[in-house]
N, C-alpha and C positions, 0 to 999 in steps of 0.2 A: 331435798332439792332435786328436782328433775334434770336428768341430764339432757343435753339437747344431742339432738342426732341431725344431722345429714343426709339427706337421699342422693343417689344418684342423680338424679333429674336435676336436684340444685345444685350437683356438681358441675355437669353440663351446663347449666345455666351463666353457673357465676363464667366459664371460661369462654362462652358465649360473648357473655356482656364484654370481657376485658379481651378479645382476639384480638382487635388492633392495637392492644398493647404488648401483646404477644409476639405478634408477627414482625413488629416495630423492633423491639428488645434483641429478639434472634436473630433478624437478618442486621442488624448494628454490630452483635458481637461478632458474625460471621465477618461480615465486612471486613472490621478492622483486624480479624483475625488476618485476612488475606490481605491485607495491606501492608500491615506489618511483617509479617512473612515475606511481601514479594520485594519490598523495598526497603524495610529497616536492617532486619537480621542478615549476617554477613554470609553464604556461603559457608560449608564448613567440608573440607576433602579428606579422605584416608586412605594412607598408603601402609603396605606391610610387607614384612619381608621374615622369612622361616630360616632359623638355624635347628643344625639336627647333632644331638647330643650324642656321641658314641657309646658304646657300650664299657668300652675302655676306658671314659673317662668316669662314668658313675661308679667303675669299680674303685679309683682313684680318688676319689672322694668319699666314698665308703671306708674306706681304710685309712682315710685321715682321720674321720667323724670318730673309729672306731664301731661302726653300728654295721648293724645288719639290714638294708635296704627288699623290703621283700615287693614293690613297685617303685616305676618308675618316677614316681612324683614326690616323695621325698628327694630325690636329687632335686631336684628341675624345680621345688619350692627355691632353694638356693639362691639359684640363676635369677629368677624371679626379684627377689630382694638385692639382688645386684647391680643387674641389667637396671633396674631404675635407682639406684644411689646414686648419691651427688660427685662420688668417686667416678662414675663413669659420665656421668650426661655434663659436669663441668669439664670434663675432656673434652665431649660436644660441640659444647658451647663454645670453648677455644676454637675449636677444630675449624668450626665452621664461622666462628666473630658473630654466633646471633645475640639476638638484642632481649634476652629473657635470662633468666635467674634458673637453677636445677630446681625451687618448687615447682617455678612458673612452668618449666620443661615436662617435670614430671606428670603434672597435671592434663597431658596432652599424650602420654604417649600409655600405654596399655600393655602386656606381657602378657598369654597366655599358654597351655598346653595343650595342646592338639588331640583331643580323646586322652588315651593312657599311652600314647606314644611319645618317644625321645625328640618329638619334633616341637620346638617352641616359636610363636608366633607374635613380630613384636610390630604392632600398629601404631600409628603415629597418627595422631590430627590438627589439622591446620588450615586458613583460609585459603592459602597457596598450595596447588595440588604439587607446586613442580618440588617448592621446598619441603614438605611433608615428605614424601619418596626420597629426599637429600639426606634428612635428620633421622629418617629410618635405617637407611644403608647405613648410616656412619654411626649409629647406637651399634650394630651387628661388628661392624667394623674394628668400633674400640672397644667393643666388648671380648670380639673374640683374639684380640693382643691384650689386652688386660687379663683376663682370668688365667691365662698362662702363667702369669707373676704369680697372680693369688694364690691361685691353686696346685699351681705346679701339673698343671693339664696340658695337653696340646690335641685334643682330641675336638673342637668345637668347628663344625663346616659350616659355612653358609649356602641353606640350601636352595633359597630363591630368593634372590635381591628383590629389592619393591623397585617397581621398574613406572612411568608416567603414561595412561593410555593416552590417544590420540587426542578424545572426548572426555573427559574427565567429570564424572556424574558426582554433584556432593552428596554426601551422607546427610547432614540437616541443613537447613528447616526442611521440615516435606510440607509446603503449604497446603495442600489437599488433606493432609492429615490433622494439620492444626487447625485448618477450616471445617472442619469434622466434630473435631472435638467442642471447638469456640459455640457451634450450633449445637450439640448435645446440651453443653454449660449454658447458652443462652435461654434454648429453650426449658431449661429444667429453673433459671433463675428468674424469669418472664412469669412461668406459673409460679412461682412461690411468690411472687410478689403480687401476683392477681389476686391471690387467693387473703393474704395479706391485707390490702388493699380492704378488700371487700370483709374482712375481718374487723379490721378500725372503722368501717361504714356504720355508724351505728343511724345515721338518719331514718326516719319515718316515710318512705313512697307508696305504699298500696297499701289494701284493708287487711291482708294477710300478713304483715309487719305490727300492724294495731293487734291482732289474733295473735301475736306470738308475745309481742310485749306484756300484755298485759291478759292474756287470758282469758278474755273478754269473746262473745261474739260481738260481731257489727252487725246493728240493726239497721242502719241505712250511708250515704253516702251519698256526696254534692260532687258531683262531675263539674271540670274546669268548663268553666262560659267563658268561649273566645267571643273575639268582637265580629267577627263570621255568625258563629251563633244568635247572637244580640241581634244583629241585622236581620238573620233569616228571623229568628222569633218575631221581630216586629214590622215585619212584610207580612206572613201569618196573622198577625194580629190586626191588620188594617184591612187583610180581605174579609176577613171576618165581621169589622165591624159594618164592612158596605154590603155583606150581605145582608145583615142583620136591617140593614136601612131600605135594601129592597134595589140598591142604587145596582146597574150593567158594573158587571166585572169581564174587562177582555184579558184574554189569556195571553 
């Protein structure tokens, strides 16, 4: 069995023949991508605020653990699984009478550490830039009167509350970026489905379609007769016969 190949030139061709399905397809996905983006999806704001771990207090937890901490991030894992328990964000949630659950909380707010530094960073996200900054400060807040209990600490500062700019820029959607991508994903879904397309086409249109089908040469070929055609033929064919008669023919 012969394998069939491809040329370039048919590649071009097929994307030729199917570009207004192309161009159709990609600027639809882009469209709605910025549609959706500028009008559906909500805003989203992040605020954050830094507490900075003492040195006193890792050694204070070191000697609870019993271990020998040789960085800083073994401590500050801790915090981490703390700072987001439901022991401290349903504090929160009291604190503040908001309207969500400590999954619901959790799932908005982020803990991270600063390089290898004693500085931890806790971000919060939220549609309301002003409440975001609120639920931040007061995670730092009950965090650093709670861990005093736990741990028997008193070493935890806050070293820069999340405070509300003037302009407050969200963090997502970035429609310029989704509108980027929607026209990547269109135009790369546009050609597959050209090519597709043109894949399932199994109809017969030219003599090189006949030449592949069946392996045949073509030895001739009836060209479509419009009724343009038919007319001129047989305008051609009446000066003909009056020449033939001898009869004036004017031009």
């Amino acid at each position: 069995m012969e394998e069939e190949t491809i040329s370039l030139r048919e590649l071009f061709a097929v994307l030729k023949k199917r570009f207004a399905l192309i161009v159709i397809v990609t600027l639809l996905a882009t469209i709605v991508s910025g549609v959706v983006s500028y009008t559906v999806l909500k805003p989203v704001y992040k605020a954050s605020t830094q507490i900075l771990v003492s040195q006193a207090a890792a050694g204070s937890i070191a000697s609870l653990a019993g271990i020998s901490l040789d960085t800083d991030a073994k401590f500050i894992e801790t915090y981490n699984v703390i700072l987001k328990s439901p022991y401290i964000l349903d504090q929160v949630i009291k604190e503040l009478d908001l309207d969500t659950s400590a999954q619901g909380l959790n799932g908005s707010v982020s803990v991270t550490q600063e390089g290898k530094s004693q500085v931890v960073s806790i971000a919060v996200e939220n549609h309301d830039p002003a409440e975001a900054v609120i639920i931040a400060n007061e995670i730092a807040q009950v965090f650093k009167e709670e861990i005093s209990k736990l741990m028997r600490i008193d070493n935890i500062h806050i070293l820069s509350p999340a405070e509300l700019p003037e302009n407050p820029a969200p963090i997502k959607p970035q429609p310029m970026l989704n509108m980027a991508i929607a026209f990547v994903v269109g135009l790369m879904a546009s050609v597959g489905v050209a090519f597709l397309l043109e894949y399932l086409d199994n109809t017969i249109k030219s003599e090189q379609d006949i030449e592949k089908l069946l392996g045949l040469p073509v030895l001739g070929a009836v060209s479509n007769i419009t009724a343009a055609d038919e007319q001129r033929s047989s305008s051609h064919t009446n000066i003909g016969n009056l020449k033939k008669r001898g009869d004036k023919v004017e031009a």
